[in-house]
C-alpha positions as a LaTeX table, in Angstrom:
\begin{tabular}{lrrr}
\hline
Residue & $x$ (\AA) & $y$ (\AA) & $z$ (\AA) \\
\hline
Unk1 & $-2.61$ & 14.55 & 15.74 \\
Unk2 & $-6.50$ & 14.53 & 14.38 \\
Unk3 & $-6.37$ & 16.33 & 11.17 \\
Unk4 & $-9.09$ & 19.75 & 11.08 \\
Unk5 & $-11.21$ & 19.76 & 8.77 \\
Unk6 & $-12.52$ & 23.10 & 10.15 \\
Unk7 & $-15.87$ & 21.77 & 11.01 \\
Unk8 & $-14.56$ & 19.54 & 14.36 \\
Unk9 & $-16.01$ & 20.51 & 17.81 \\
Unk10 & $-13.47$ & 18.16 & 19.46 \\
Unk11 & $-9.65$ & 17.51 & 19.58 \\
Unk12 & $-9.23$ & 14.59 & 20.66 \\
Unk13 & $-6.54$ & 14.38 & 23.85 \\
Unk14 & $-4.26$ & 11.53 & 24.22 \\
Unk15 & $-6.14$ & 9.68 & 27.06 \\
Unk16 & $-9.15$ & 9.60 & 24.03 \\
Unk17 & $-7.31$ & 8.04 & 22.14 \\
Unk18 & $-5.76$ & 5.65 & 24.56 \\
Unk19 & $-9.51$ & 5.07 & 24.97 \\
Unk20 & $-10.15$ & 4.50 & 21.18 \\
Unk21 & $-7.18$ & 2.33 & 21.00 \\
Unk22 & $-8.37$ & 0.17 & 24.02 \\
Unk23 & $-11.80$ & $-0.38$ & 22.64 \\
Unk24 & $-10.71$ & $-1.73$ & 19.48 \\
Unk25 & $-8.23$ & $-4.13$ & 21.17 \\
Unk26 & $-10.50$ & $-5.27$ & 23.57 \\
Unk27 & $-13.23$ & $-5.92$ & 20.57 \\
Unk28 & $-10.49$ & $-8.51$ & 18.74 \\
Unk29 & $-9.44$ & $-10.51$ & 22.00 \\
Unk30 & $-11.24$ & $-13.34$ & 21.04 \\
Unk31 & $-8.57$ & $-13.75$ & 17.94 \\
Unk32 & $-6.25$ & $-14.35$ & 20.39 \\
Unk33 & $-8.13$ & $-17.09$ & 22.15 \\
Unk34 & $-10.33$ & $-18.47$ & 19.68 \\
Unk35 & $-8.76$ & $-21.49$ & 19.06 \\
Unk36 & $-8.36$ & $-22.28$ & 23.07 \\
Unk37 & $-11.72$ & $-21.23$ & 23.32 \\
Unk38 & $-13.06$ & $-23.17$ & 20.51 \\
Unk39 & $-11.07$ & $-26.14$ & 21.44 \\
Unk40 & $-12.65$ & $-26.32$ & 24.44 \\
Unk41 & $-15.77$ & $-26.13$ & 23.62 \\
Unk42 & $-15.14$ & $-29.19$ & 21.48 \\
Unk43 & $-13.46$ & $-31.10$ & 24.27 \\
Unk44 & $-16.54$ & $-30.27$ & 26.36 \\
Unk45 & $-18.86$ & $-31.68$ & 23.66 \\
Unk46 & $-20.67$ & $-28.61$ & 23.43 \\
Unk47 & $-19.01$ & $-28.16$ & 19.80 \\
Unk48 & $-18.73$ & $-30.88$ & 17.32 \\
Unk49 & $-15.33$ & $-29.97$ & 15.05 \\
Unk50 & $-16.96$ & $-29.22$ & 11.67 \\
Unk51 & $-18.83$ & $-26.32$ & 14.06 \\
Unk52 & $-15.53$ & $-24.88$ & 15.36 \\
Unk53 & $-14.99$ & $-24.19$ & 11.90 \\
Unk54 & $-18.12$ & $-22.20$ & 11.13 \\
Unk55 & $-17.81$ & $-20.84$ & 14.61 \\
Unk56 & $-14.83$ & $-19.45$ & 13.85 \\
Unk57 & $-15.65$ & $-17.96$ & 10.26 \\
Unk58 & $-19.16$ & $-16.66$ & 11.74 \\
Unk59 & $-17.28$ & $-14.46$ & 14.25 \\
Unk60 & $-14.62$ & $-13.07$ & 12.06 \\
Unk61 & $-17.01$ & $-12.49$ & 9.30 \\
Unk62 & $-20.13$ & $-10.61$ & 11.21 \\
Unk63 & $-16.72$ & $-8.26$ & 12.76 \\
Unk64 & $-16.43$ & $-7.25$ & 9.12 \\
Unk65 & $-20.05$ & $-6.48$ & 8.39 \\
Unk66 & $-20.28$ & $-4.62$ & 11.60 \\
Unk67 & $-17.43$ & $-2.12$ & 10.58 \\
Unk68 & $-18.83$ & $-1.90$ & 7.19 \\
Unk69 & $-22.91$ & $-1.56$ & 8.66 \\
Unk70 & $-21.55$ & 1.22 & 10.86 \\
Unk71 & $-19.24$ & 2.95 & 8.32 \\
Unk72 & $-22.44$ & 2.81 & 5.78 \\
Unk73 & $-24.92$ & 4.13 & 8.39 \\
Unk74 & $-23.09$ & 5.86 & 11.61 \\
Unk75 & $-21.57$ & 9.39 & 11.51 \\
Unk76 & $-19.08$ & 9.92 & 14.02 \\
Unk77 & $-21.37$ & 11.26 & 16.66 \\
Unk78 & $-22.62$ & 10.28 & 19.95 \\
Unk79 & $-19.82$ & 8.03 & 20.17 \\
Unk80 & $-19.71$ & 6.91 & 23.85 \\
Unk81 & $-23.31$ & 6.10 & 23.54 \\
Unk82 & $-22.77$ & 3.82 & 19.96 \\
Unk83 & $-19.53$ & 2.48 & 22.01 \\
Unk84 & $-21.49$ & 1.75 & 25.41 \\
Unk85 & $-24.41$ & $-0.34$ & 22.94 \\
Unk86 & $-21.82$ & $-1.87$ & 21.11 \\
Unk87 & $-20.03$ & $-3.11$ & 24.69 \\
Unk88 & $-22.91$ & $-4.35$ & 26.64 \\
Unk89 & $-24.02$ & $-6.54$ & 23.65 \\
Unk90 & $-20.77$ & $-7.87$ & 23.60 \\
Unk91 & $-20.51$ & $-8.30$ & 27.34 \\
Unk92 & $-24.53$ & $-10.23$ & 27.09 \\
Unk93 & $-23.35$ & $-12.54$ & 24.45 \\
Unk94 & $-19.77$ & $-13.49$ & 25.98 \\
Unk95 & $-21.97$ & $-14.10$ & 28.84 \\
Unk96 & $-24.93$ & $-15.77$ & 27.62 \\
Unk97 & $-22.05$ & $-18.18$ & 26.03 \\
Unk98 & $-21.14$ & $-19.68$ & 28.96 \\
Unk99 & $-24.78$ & $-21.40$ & 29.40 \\
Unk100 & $-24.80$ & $-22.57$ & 25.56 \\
Unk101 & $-24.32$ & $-25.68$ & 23.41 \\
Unk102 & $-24.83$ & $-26.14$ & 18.97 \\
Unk103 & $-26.41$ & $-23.85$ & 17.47 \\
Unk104 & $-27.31$ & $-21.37$ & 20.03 \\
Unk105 & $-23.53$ & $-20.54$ & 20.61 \\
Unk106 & $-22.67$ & $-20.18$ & 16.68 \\
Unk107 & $-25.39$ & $-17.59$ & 16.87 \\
Unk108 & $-24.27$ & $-15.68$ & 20.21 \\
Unk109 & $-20.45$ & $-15.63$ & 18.00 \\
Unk110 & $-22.02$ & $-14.25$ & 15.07 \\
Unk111 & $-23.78$ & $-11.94$ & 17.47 \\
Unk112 & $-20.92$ & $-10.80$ & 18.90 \\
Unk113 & $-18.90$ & $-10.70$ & 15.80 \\
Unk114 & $-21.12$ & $-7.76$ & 15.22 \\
Unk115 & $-20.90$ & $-5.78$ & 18.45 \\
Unk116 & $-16.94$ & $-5.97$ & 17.86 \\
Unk117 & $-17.11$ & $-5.10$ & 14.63 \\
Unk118 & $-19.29$ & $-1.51$ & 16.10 \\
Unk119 & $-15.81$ & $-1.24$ & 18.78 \\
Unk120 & $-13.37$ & $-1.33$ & 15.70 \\
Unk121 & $-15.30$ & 1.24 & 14.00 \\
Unk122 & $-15.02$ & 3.10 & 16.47 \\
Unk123 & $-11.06$ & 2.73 & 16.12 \\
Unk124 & $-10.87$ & 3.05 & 12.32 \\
Unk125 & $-12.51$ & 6.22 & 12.95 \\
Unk126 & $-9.73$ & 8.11 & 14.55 \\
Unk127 & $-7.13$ & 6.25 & 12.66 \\
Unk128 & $-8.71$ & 7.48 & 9.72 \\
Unk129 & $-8.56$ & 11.25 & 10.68 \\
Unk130 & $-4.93$ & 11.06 & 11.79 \\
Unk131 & $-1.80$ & 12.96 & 10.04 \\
Unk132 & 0.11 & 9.35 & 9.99 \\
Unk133 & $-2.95$ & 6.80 & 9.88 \\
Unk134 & $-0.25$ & 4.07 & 8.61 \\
Unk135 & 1.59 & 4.68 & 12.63 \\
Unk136 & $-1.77$ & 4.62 & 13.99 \\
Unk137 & $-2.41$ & 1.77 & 12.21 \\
Unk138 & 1.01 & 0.45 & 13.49 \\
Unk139 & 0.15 & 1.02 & 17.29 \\
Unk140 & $-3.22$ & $-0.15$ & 17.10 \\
Unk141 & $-1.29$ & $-3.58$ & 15.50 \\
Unk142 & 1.00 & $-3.69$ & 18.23 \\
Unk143 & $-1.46$ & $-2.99$ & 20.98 \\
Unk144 & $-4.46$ & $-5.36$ & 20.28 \\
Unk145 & $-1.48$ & $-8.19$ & 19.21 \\
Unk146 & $-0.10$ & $-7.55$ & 22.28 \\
Unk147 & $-3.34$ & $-8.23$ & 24.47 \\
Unk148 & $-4.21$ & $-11.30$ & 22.79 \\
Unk149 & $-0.23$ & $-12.55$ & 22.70 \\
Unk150 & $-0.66$ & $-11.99$ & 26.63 \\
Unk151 & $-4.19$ & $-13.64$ & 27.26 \\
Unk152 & $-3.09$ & $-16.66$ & 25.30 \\
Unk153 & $-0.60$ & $-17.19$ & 27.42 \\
Unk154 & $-2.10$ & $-16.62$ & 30.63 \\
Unk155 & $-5.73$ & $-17.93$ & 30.47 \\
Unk156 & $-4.33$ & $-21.73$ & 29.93 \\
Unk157 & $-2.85$ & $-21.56$ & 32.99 \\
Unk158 & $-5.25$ & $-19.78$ & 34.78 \\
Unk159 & $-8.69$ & $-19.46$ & 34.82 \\
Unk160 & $-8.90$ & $-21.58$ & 32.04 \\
Unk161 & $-7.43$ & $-24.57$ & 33.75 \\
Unk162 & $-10.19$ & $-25.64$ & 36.02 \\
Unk163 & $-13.10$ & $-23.16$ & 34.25 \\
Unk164 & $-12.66$ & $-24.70$ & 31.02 \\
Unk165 & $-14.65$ & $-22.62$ & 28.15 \\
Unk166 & $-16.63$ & $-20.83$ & 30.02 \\
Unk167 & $-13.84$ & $-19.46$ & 32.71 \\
Unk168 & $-12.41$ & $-18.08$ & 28.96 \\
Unk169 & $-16.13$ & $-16.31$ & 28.22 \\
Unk170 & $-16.53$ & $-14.92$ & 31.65 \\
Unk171 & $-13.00$ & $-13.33$ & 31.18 \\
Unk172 & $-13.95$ & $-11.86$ & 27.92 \\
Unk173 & $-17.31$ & $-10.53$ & 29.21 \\
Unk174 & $-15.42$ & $-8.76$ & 31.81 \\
Unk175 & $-12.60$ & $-7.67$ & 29.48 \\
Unk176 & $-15.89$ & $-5.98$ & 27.33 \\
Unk177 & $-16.73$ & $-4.12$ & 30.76 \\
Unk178 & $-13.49$ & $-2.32$ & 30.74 \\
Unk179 & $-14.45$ & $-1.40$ & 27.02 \\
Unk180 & $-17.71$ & $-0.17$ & 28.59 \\
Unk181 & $-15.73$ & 1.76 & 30.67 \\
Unk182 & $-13.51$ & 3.51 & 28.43 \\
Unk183 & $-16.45$ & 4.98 & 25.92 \\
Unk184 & $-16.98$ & 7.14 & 28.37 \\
Unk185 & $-13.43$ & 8.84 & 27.61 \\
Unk186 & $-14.52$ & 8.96 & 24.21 \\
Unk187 & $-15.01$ & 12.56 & 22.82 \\
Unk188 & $-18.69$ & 12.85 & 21.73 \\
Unk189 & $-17.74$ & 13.03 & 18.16 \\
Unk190 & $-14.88$ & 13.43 & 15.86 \\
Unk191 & $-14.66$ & 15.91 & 12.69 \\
Unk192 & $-16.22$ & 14.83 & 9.60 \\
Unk193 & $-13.90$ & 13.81 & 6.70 \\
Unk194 & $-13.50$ & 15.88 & 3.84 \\
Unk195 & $-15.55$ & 16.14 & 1.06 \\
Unk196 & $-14.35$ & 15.42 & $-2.87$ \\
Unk197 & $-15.63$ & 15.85 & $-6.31$ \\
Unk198 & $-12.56$ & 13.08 & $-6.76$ \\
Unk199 & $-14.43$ & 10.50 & $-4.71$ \\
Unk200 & $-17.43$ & 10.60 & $-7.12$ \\
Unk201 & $-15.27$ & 10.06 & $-10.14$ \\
Unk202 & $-15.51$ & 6.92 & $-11.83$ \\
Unk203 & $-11.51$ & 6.16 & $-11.74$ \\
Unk204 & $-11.85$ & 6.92 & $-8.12$ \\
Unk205 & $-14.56$ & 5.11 & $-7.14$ \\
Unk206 & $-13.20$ & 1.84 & $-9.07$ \\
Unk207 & $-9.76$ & 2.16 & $-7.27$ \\
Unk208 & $-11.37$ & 2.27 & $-4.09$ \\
Unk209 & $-13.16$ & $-0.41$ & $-4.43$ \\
Unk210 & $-10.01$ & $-2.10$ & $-6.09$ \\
Unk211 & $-8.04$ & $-1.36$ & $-2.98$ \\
Unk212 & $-10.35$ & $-2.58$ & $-0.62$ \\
Unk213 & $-10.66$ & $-5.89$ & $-3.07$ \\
Unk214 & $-6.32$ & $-5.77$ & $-2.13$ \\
Unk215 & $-6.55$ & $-5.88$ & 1.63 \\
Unk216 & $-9.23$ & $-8.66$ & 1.60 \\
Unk217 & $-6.56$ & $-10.64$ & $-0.52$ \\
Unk218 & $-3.76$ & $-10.11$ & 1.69 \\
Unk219 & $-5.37$ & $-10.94$ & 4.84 \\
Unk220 & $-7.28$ & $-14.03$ & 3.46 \\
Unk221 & $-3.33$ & $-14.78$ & 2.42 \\
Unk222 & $-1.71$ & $-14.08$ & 6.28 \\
Unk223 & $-4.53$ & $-15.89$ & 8.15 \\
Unk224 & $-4.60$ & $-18.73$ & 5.92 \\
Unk225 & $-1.31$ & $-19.38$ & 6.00 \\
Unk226 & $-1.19$ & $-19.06$ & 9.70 \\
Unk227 & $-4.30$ & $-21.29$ & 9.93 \\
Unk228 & $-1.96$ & $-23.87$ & 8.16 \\
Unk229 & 1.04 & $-23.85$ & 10.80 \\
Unk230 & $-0.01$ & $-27.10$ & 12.30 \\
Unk231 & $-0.40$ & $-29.20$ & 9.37 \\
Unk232 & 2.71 & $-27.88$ & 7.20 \\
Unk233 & 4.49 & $-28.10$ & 11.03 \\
Unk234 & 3.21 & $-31.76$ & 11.32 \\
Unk235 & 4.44 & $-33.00$ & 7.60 \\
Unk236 & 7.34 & $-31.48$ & 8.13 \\
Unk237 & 7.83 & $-33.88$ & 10.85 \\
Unk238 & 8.14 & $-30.75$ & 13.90 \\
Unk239 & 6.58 & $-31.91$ & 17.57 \\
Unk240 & 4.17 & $-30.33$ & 19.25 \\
Unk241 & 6.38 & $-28.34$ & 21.20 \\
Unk242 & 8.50 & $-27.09$ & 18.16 \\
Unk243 & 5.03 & $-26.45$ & 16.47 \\
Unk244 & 4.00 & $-24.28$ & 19.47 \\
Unk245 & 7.38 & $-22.55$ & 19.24 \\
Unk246 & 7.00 & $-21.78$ & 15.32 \\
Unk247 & 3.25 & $-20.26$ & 16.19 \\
Unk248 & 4.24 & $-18.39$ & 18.77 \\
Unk249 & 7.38 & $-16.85$ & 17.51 \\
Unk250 & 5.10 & $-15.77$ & 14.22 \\
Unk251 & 2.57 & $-14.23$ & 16.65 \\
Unk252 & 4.88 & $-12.43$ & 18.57 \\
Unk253 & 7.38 & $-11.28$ & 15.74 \\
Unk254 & 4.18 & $-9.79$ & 14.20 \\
Unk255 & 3.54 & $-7.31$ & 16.70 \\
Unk256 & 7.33 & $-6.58$ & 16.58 \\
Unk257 & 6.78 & $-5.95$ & 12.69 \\
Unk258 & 3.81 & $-3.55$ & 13.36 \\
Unk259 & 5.47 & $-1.98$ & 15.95 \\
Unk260 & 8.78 & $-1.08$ & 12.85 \\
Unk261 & 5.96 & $-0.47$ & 10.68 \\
Unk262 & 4.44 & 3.03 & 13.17 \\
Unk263 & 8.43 & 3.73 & 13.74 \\
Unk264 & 9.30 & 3.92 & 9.64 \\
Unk265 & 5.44 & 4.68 & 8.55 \\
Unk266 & 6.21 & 8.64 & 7.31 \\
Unk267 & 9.56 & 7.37 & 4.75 \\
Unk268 & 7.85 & 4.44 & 3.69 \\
Unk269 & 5.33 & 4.02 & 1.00 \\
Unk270 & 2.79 & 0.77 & 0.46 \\
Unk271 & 4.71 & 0.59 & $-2.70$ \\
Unk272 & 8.01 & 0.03 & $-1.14$ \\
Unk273 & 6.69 & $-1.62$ & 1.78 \\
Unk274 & 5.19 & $-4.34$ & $-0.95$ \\
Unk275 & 8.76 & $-4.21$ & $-3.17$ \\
Unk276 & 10.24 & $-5.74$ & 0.13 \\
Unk277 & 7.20 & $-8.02$ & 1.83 \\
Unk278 & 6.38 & $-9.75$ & $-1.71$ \\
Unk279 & 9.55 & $-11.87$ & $-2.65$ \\
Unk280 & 10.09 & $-12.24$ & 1.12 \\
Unk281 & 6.66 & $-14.15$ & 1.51 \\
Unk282 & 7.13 & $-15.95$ & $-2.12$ \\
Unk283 & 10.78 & $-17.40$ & $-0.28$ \\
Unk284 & 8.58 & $-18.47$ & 2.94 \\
Unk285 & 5.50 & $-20.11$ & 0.78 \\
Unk286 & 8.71 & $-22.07$ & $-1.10$ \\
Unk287 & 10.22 & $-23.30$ & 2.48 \\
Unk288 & 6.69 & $-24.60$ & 3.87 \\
Unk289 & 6.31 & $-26.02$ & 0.33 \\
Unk290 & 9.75 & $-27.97$ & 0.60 \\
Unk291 & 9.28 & $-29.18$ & 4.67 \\
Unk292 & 12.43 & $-28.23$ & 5.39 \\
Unk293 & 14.30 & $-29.42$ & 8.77 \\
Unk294 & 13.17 & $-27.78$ & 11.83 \\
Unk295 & 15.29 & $-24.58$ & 12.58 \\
Unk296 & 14.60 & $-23.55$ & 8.75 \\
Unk297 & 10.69 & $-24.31$ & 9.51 \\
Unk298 & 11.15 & $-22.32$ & 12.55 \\
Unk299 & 12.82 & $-19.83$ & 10.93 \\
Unk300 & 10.17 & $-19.20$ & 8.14 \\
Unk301 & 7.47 & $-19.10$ & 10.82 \\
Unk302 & 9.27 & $-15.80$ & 12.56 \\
Unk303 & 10.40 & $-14.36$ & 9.42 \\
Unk304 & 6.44 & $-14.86$ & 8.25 \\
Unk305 & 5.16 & $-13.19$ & 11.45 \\
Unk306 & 7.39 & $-10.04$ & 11.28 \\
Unk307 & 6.62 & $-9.29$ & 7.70 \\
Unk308 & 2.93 & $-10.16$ & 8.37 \\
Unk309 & 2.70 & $-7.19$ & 11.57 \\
Unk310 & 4.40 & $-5.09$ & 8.94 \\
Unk311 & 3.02 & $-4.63$ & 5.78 \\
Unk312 & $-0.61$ & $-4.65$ & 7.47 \\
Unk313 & $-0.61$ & $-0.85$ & 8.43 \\
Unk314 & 0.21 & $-0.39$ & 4.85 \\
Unk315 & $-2.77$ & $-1.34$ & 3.86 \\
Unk316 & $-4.36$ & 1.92 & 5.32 \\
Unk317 & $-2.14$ & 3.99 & 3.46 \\
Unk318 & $-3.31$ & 2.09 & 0.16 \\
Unk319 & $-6.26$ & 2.97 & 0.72 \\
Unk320 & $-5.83$ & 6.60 & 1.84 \\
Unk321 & $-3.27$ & 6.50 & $-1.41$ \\
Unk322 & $-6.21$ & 5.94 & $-3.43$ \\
Unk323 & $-9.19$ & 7.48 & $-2.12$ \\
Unk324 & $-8.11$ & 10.66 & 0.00 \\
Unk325 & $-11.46$ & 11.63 & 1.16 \\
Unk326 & $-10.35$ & 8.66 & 3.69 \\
Unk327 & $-13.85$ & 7.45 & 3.67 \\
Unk328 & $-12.51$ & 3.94 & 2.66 \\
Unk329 & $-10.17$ & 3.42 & 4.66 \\
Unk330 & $-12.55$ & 3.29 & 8.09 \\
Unk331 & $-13.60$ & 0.01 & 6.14 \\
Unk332 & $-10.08$ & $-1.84$ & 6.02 \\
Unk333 & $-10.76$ & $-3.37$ & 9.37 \\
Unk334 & $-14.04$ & $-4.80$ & 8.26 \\
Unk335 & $-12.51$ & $-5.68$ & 4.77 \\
Unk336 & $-9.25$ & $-7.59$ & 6.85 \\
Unk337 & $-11.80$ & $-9.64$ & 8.75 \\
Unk338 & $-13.90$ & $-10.35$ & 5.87 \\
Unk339 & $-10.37$ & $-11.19$ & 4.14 \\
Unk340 & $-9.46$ & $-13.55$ & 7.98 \\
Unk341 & $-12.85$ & $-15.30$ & 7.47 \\
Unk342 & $-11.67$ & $-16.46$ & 3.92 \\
Unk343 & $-8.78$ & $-17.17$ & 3.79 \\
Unk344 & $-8.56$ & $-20.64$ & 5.77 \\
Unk345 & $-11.97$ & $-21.44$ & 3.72 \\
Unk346 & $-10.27$ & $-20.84$ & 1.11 \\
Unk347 & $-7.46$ & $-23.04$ & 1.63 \\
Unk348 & $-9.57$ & $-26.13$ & 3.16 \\
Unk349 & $-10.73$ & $-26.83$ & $-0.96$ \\
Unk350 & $-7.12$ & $-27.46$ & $-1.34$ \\
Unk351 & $-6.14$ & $-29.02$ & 1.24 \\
Unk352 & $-6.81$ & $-33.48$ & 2.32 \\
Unk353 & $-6.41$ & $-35.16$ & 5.48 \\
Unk354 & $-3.15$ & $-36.43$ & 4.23 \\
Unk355 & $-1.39$ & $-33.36$ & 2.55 \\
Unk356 & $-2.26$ & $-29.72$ & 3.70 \\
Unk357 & 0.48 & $-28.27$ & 1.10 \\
Unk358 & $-2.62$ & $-27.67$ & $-1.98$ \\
Unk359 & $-3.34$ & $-24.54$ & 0.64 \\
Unk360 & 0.34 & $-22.71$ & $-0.64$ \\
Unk361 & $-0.95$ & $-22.77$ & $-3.98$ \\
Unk362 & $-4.01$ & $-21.03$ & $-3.05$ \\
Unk363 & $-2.08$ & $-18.73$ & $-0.52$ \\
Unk364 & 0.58 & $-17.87$ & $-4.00$ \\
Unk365 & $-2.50$ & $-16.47$ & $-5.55$ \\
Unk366 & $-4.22$ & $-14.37$ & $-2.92$ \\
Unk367 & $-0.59$ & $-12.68$ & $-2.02$ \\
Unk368 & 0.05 & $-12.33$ & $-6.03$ \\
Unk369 & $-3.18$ & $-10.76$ & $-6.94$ \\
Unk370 & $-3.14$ & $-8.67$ & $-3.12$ \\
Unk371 & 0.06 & $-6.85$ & $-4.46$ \\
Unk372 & $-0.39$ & $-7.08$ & $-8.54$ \\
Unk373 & $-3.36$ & $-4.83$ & $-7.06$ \\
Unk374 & $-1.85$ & $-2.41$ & $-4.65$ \\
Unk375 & 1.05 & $-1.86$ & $-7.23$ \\
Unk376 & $-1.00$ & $-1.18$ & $-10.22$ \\
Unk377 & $-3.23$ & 1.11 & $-8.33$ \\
Unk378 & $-0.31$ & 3.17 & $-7.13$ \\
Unk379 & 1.64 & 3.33 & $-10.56$ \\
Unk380 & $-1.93$ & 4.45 & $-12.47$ \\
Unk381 & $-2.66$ & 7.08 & $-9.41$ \\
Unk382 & $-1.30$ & 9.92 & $-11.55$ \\
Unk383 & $-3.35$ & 9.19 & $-15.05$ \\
Unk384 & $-6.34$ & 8.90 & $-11.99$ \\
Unk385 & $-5.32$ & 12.94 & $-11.38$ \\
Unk386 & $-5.40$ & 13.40 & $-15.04$ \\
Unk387 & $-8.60$ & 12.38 & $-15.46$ \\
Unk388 & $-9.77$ & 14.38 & $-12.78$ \\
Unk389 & $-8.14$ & 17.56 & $-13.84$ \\
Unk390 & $-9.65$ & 17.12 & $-17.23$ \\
Unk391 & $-13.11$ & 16.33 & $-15.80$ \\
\hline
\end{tabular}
C-alpha cells in the first residue's frame, strides 16, 4: 500500500493505518459539532455572537498552521511520541474548556486548533506515501465525515441535553484519549519521500505553490457556501425543519461523494473530476441565487454535498500531479483549513442582515479561480517536463 522508497524501516500494516486514519478523524470532530458547541456557549453567556465567529475561524485556522508547522519542521519519526504530545494537549484544552468564559476559551480553541492540526499531519503523512493517495484521501473523507455526521446527531440528545457546552467538551476530551490510545499503533516512522532535482526547479516550485493557492480556493468556496445554508434557506422562505433537512442531506451526501471518489480514484483524473464538479456547482450557485421553492432548494443542498465529498480527494492528486516528490501534498489538509477559515470571512463582506445572496458572488469567484487553477496547471504540466529535460 505505502510506496518504498528503499530507505523505509517500516511497512505499515492495516491496523496502522486504521490507527492513522482514526487519529486524524478524531482531530476534526469538533467540525462536526462546532456550531452546537459554539451555540451553546452563546446561550450560556459564556460567548457573545461576534466571538463565535472568531472562535470558529481561530480553530480552523491554527489546524492549518499546525499541519503546515509540522510538515516544515517534523520528519516522519518518532511518531507515537509527536502523536501522544499532540493528543494530551488536545485532551488539556477540551478540558480546560469546560471551566472557561471570553477570551480564555478563544485561546484554549486556537490552542487546540494546533494540537489537531499535529493529528492530521500525522494522517497526511501516510496518505501522502500511498500508491492511490486520491482513495486514501477518499476514506479518510468518508471516515472523519462519518464521525462527526454521527456525533451531531447524538450529542443533542444526549449528553448534551442536560450538560450543555461543557457535556460536548468533556466528550471531545475523551474522544482525544482514544486518539492517545491509538499512537501507540503507530509505526515509529514512515519512509522518507523521494528526493527531486524537479522540486527545486523554478516551474515546479511555482506550480506547487499554485496548487496549494487551488485547494485553499475551493475549500474557502465549499465551507462558505455551506456556512450560508441558513440564510439562503431562510430567504428562500424554507422552515427550520426543511433547513435542517437541506444541511443534513448536504452533510451526509458528502461523505457518500468521498466515499465514489476512493471507489473511481485510479480512472479518474483532477482534470476530469473538475470537467464534471465545475458547471455542476455553477447550476447550484444559480438555484440558491434564484430561491427557488423548497424541493428544488432541497435538492441543490444534496446535489452540493455529494459533489463537495467528491472532488475534495482530488485535490491530493493535484497536488501530487504537480509536485511528485509529494512533499506538498502532506500540506493540503492545512491549506483546506486555512481555505475553511476563509471562506465564510470571506463571504460576511458581502453579505447584510437583510440579504445573504452578495456571498454567491464571492463563492462564483473562489470556485472559478480554484479550477481556472487546477486546469491550467494540469494542461502546462508537460511544457513543466520540458523545461526540466532541458535544464
Amino acid at each position: 500500500m505505502v510506496q518504498n522508497t528503499g530507505r523505509s524501516n517500516v511497512e505499515p500494516t492495516w491496523i496502522q493505518v486504521a490507527a492513522f486514519l482514526f487519529v486524524g478523524a478524531v482531530a476534526l470532530l469538533f467540525a462536526g459539532v462546532q456550531p452546537l458547541l459554539l451555540g451553546a456557549l452563546v446561550d450560556e453567556h459564556r460567548l457573545t455572537a461576534g466571538a463565535l465567529g472568531e472562535a470558529a475561524t481561530a480553530e480552523f485556522f491554527t489546524v492549518g498552521v499546525g499541519v503546515g508547522l509540522a510538515g516544515a519542521l517534523f520528519a516522519p519519526t518518532h511518531l507515537r511520541f509527536k502523536g501522544g504530545v499532540a493528543a494530551v494537549v488536545l485532551i488539556a484544552a477540551n478540558l480546560l474548556a469546560a471551566r472557561e468564559n471570553g477570551l480564555a476559551i478563544l485561546f484554549d480553541r486556537a490552542v487546540a486548533g494546533l494540537a489537531e492540526g499535529g493529528m492530521v499531519w500525522l494522517t497526511a503523512s501516510l496518505i501522502s506515501r500511498t500508491a492511490t493517495p486520491t482513495r486514501w484521501a477518499g476514506v479518510f473523507l468518508v471516515t472523519q465525515g462519518a464521525a462527526q455526521f454521527l456525533l451531531a446527531a447524538v450529542l443533542p440528545v444526549t449528553a448534551m441535553k442536560h450538560g450543555g457546552a461543557d457535556a460536548c467538551f468533556v466528550v471531545l476530551a475523551a474522544a482525544a484519549a482514544l486518539a492517545l490510545a491509538a499512537t501507540f499503533a503507530l509505526p515509529n516512522s514512515l519512509p522518507p519521500l523521494e528526493e527531486s532535482h524537479e522540486r527545486h526547479s523554478g516551474p515546479y516550485e511555482a506550480a506547487s505553490l499554485w496548487s496549494l493557492a487551488a485547494v485553499f480556493f475551493i475549500f474557502a468556496f465549499f465551507i462558505g457556501l455551506f456556512a450560508y445554508f441558513e440564510p439562503f434557506a431562510r430567504q428562500a422562505h424554507l422552515s427550520l425543519a426543511q433547513t435542517g433537512l437541506a444541511v443534513s442531506l448536504a452533510v451526509g451526501l458528502s461523505i457518500l461523494g468521498s466515499g465514489a471518489a476512493a471507489i473511481v480514484a485510479k480512472r479518474i483524473s483532477y482534470f476530469a473530476a473538475a470537467v464534471v464538479c465545475l458547471p455542476i456547482n455553477l447550476i447550484v450557485l444559480a438555484v440558491f441565487a434564484a430561491q427557488p421553492a423548497v424541493n428544488l432548494f432541497i435538492a441543490a443542498a444534496a446535489i452540493f454535498g455529494f459533489f463537495w465529498g467528491f472532488f475534495m480527494p482530488f485535490q491530493v492528486s493535484l497536488v501530487i500531479e504537480v509536485d511528485p516528490t509529494r512533499r506538498s501534498s502532506v500540506l493540503v489538509p492545512g491549506i483546506q483549513a486555512l481555505g475553511a477559515a476563509a471562506g465564510p470571512l470571506i463571504c460576511s463582506v458581502f453579505v447584510s442582515d437583510l440579504d445573504a445572496h452578495g456571498a454567491l458572488i464571492a463563492m462564483v469567484f473562489c470556485l472559478l479561480v480554484s479550477c481556472a487553477i487546477g486546469m491550467a496547471l494540469h494542461l502546462t504540466r508537460a511544457r513543466r517536463s520540458s523545461f526540466v529535460r532541458q535544464a
